[in-house]
N, C-alpha and C positions, 0 to 999 in steps of 0.2 A: 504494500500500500504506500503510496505515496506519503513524503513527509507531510504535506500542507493536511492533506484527506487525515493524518495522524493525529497530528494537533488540535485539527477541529473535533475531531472524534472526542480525545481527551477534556478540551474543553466543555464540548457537550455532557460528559460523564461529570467532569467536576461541576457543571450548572448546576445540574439535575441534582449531586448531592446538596450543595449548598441552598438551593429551592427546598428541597425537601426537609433540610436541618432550621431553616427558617419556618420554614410552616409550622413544626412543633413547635418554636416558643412561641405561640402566639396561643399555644395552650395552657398556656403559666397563665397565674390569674394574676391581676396585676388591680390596684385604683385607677376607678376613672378620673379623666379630667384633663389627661397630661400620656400622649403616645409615647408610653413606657418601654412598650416590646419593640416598636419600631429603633427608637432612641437607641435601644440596647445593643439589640441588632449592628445597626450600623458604627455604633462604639463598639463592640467588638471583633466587625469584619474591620474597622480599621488599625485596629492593636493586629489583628492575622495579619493582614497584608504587609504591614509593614516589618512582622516577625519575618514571615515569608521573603520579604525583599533585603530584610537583615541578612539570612541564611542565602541567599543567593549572592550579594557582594561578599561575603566571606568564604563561604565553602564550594560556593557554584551551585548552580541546580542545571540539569538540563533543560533545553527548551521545551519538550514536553510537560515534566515535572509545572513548569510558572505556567505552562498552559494551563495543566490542569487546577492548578492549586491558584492562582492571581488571579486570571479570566473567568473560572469554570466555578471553584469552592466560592471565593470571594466575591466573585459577582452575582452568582446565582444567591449566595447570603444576604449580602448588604441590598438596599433598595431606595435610589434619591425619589424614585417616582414615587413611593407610598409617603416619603417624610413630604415629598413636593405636597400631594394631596392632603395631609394633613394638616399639612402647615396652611396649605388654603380654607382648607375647610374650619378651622380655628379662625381665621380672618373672616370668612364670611359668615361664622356664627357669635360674632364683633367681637369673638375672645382673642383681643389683641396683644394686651401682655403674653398671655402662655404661648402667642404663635412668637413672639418676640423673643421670649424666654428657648421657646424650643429649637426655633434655626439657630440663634447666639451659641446654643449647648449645643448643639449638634453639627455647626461647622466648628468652633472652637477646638469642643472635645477630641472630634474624630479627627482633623488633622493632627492635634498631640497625639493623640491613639497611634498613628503611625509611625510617628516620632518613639514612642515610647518603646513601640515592639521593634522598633529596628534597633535599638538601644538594647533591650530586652536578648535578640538574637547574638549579637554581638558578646555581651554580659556572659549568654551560655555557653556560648561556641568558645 
């Protein structure tokens, strides 16, 4: 099989896991009021990815391996469309602080998130 047809495959494989490991926590029970699982979600796909991009500038990963696991885990994980939609939907139900609150925390966070696990990788390695 071709390399390109490989990688996508890979990625497709790692989508589908990180889709699938996402939809379970959405079965944590969480308070209302404030998108909890979403928020979490995406602070943790950014602490992975950037673990993940730790252990790639130090040890290497194959291109397959960041297929599967950057593209495939971490994107099928994290989701900006569902924070997008909630963060609108918090603005158009005039709850303007929590959507204020929530994009501030949630770009803030998640770039340190990446910072941290690339730090993190490093730390172990």
């Amino acid at each position: 099989m071709p390399a390109l047809a490989m990688n996508t495959l890979f990625v497709g494989l790692g989508g589908a896991l990180g889709a699938v490991a996402r939809s379970l926590c959405y079965l944590v029970p969480v308070p209302e009021g404030f998108p909890w699982v979403t928020f979490a979600v995406n602070l943790i796909g950014s602490v992975l990815i950037g673990f993940i991009v730790g252990v790639a500038e130090t040890n290497g990963l194959s291109d397959r391996a960041l297929a599967f696991l950057k593209t495939g885990v971490c994107g099928g994980f994290t989701t900006f469309s569902t924070f997008s939609l909630e963060a609108a939907d918090l603005l158009g139900a005039g709850r303007w602080a929590v959507a204020g609150v929530y994009a501030a925390l949630s770009v803030c966070l998640c770039v340190a998130g990446v910072f941290c696990g690339r730090a993190l990788a490093r730390a172990v390695l």
